[in-house]
N, C-alpha and C positions, 0 to 999 in steps of 0.2 A: 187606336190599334197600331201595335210596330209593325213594320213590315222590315223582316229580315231577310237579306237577298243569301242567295243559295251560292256557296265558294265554286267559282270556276272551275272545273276541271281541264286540266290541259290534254291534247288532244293530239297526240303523236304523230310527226307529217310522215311514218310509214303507215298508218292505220288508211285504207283508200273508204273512199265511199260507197259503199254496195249499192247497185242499183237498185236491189230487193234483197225482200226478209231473209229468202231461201240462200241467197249471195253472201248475205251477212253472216248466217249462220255456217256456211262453210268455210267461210275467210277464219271465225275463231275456231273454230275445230281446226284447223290448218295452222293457228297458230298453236294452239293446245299443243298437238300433237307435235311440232316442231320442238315448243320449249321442255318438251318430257324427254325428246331425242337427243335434246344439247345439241339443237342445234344453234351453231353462230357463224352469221353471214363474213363480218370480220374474219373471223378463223377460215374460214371457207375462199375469201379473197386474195387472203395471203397464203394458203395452200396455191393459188391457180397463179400467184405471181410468181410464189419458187419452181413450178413447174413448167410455167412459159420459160422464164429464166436460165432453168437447166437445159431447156431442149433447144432455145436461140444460141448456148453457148456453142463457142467452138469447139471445136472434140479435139483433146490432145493427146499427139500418139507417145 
């Protein structure tokens, strides 16, 4: 008998671990729906740096 072992799947260090099914299931719906919106956390970081940016600048008259 062969025994063939099953390929690894890697396992994304943002995916957390649900404490339950019901947890689980709305963590991917929450992702679904994030990635239909385009949403991206990058894009969203560098939005709130140019925006701190602008408003810590000095204001010139």
């Amino acid at each position: 008998m062969k025994v063939v072992a099953k390929p690894a799947q890697p396992v994304p260090a943002f995916v957390p671990k649900a404490p339950d099914a019901i947890m689980a299931e709305l963590w991917r719906t929450k992702q679904r729906i994030n990635a239909q919106a385009g949403y991206d956390i990058d894009k969203l970081l560098a939005r709130v740096k140019r925006e701190a940016a602008r408003i810590t600048a000095p204001h010139q008259l």
